[in-house]
Each structure stands twice: as C-alpha cells, then as structure tokens.
C-alpha positions as CSV (number, residue, x, y, z in Angstrom):
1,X,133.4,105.8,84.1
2,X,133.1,108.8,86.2
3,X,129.5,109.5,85.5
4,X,128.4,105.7,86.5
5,X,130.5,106.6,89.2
6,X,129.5,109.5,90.4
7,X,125.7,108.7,89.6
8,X,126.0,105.2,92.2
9,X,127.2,107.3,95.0
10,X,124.3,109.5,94.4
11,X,122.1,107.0,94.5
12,X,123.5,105.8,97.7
13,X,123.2,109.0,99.6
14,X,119.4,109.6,98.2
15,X,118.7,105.9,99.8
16,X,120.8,107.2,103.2
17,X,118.1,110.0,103.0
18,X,115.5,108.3,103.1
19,X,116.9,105.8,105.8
20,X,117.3,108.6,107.6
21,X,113.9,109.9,106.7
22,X,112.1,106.8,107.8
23,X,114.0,106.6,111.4
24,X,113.2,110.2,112.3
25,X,116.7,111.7,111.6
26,X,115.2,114.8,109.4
27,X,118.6,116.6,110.0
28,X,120.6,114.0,108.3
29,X,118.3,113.1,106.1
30,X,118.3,116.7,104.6
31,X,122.4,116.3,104.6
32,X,122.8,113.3,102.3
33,X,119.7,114.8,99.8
34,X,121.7,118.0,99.4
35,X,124.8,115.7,98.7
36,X,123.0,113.7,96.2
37,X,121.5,116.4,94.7
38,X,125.0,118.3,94.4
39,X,126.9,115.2,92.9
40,X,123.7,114.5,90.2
41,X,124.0,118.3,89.4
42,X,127.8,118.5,88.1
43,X,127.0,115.5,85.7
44,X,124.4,117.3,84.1
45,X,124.8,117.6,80.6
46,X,126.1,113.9,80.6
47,X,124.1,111.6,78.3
48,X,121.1,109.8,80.7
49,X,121.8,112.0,84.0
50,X,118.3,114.1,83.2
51,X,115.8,111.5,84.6
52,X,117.7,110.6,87.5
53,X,118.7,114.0,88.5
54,X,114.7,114.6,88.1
55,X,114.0,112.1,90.4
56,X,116.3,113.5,92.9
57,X,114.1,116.8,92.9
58,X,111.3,114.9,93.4
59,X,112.8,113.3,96.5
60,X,114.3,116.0,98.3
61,X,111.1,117.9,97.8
62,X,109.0,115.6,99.4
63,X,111.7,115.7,102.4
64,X,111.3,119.0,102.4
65,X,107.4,118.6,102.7
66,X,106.9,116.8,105.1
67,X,109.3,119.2,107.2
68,X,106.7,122.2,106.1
69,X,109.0,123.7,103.9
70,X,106.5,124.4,101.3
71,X,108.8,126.9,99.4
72,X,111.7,124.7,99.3
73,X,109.2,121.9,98.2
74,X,108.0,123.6,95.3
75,X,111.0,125.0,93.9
76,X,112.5,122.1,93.9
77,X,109.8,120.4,92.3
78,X,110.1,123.2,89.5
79,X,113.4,121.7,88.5
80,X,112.4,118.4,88.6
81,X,109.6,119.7,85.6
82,X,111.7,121.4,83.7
83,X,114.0,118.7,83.4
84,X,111.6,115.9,83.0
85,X,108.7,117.4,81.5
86,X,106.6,114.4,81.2
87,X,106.9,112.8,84.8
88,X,103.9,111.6,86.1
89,X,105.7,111.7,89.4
90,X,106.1,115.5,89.3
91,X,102.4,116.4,89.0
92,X,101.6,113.6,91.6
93,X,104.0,115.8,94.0
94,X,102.4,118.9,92.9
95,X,98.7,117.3,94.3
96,X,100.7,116.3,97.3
97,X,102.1,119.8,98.2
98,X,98.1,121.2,97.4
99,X,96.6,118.9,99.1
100,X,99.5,119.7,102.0
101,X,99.3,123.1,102.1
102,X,96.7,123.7,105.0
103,X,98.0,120.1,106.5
104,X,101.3,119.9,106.6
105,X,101.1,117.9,110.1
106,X,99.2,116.0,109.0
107,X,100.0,113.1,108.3
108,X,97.3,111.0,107.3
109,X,97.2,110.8,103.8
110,X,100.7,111.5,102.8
111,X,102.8,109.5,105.3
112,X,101.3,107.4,106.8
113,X,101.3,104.2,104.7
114,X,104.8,104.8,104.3
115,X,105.9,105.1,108.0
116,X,103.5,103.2,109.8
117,X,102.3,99.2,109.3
118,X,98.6,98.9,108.6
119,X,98.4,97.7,112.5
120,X,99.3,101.2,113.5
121,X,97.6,103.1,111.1
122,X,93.9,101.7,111.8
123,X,94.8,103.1,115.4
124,X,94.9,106.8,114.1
125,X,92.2,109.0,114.0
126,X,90.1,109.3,111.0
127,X,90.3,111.8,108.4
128,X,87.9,114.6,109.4
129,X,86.4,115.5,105.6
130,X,84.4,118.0,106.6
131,X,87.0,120.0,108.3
132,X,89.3,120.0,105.6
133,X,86.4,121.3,103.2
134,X,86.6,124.5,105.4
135,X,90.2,124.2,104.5
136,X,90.8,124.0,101.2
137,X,89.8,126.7,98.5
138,X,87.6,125.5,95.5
139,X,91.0,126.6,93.3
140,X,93.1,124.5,94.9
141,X,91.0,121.2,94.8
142,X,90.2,122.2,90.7
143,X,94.0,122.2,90.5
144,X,95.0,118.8,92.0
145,X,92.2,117.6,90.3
146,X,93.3,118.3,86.9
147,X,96.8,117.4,87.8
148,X,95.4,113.6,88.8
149,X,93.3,113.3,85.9
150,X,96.3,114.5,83.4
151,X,98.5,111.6,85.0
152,X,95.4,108.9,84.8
153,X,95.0,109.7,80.8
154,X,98.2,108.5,80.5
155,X,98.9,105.8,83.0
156,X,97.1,103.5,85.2
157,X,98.1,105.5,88.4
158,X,97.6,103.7,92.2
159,X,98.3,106.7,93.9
160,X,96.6,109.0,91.1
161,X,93.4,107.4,92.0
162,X,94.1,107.4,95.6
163,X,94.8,110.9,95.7
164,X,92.1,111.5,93.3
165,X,89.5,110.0,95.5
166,X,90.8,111.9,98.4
167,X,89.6,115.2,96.4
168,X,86.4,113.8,95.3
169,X,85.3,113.1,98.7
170,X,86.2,116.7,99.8
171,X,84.2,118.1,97.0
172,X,81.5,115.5,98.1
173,X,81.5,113.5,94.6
174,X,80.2,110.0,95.4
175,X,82.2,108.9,92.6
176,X,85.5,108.5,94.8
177,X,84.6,105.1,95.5
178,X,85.7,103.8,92.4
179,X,88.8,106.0,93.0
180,X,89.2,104.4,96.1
181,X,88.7,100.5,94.5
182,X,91.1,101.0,91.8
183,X,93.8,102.3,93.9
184,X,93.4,99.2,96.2
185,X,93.0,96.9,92.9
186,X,96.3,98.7,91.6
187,X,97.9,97.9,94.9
188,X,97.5,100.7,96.7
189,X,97.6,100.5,100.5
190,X,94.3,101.2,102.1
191,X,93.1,101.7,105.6
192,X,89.1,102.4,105.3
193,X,88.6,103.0,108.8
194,X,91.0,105.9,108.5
195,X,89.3,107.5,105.2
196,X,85.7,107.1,107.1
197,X,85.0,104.4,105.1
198,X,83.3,100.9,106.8
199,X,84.8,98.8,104.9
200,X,87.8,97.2,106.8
C-alpha cells in the first residue's frame, strides 16, 4: 500500500513540475522534480517502480535542458538508461541534448510546440539551417542520427522522424521530407513556415 502510495504522490509532484514548467516557474518546477525523483528513489527495488522511476529521469532531465544545464541533463539521463535499458524515450532525449548543445536558447525545435499554440509559433523566426551547419560537428549529427534510426527500427516514432528530419536537413539530405510527412501523418505538430518549408 505504501508503494502505490508513495508512487501517486510522485506522480503528482512530476505533473506540479511540469505545471510549473509550462508557466515559467523554473525554480519551482526544479523543487517538485527533485521531490519526485527522491520519493521514486526510496521505492526502488519495489516490484514495477523501475519504469516509472525511469521516466522521472527522463523528465527532470529535460527540465534541466531547457535551463542549460547540460551536465545535470545527461547524468540524469544516464540513470534513466541504466534502469530502463530499452526506452525509446531515453535515446530520443539523448538527440535532444545533441541537437541542444550549441542551442540551448533556442527554442525552436525543442519547445516550442509544447509552449506555444501553432498561432504563436508561425510568428517566430525560422530555423536558420545554414547557421546551425556551422554549428554542429559531423560527430555529433552521426550520433543523433543513429540514435533516431535505432528508435525507428523498433517503433513507429512521431518525434523520431521529426527529429530525424531535423538532422537530415542540416546534413542537406533531401530525404527529410519524408521525415518530415510522417511525423505530421503520425501526429506530429508541424509549423512549415518555421522549418523553411512553404508548405503552410
């Protein structure tokens, strides 16, 4: 009983972080993932706890991403590996934190859609590819490559093809148009105007 317990008010502080994530309260938000994190962490070893313990690495790294704490990020992220070793959510976060490295203001490709209504986001400046291909190094891109296409081989991935197409375009493969297709066929938000695309 005091697993299922402790597990729901877990759960409740990971969704005050990201309520507090989404209205711009970074501070708090940070709070209640450490809190969630902590109370997940003394049930481990309890039958079923693993996955959802995972998942709370997962989400306190991405806080901790989009604050530009890269380090934090990644070690966290570790954890949430070696826990849950075959995640498709942990590589995805991986590409994020590559493809974040030189960007981490930037938040065009990895916060927008979840912050901002389409409305708002066709009013942002568009992605400037050829900048960011002096940004990133050619070991980098290989690397969140690889990570999408290890999650696509095993699941029909919205945001593995979206991120996937993302690369493609840096390395100037014309191919990221189907990316791009099956992450909107998948479900996948999409502002074209914003990914220098035509298409509205």
């Amino acid at each position: 009983a005091s697993t299922v317990l402790y597990t729901f008010v877990a759960d409740i502080h990971m969704s005050l972080m990201e309520c507090y994530q989404s209205t711009g309260q970074p501070e708090l938000a940070l709070t209640y993932a450490d809190s969630g994190v902590t109370l997940m962490e003394s049930l481990l070893g309890n039958p079923g706890i693993t996955p959802y313990l995972s998942s709370a690495y997962v989400m306190r790294c991405e806080l901790h991403l989009v604050q530009g704490e890269t380090e934090l990020a990644e070690a966290d992220l570790k954890k949430a590996s070696e826990l849950d070793p075959s995640s498709t959510v942990v590589p995805l976060t991986r590409v994020k934190i590559i493809l974040g490295r030189y960007r981490l203001n930037d938040f065009h490709l990895f916060n927008s859609f979840a912050v901002y209504s389409l409305d708002e986001i066709e009013k942002l400046p568009s992605i400037d590819y050829e900048d960011l291909r002096e940004d990133y190094s050619s070991e980098d891109l290989q690397l969140a490559l690889k990570e999408c296409n290890n999650v696509l081989e095993v699941e029909q991935s919205a945001l593995g093809y979206f991120y996937r197409a993302h690369i493609k375009k840096i390395l100037q493969d014309p191919s990221y148009l189907m990316d791009l297709r099956a992450a909107e066929n998948l479900g996948q938000v999409l502002s074209y105007p914003l990914l220098g695309e035509d298409r509205g």
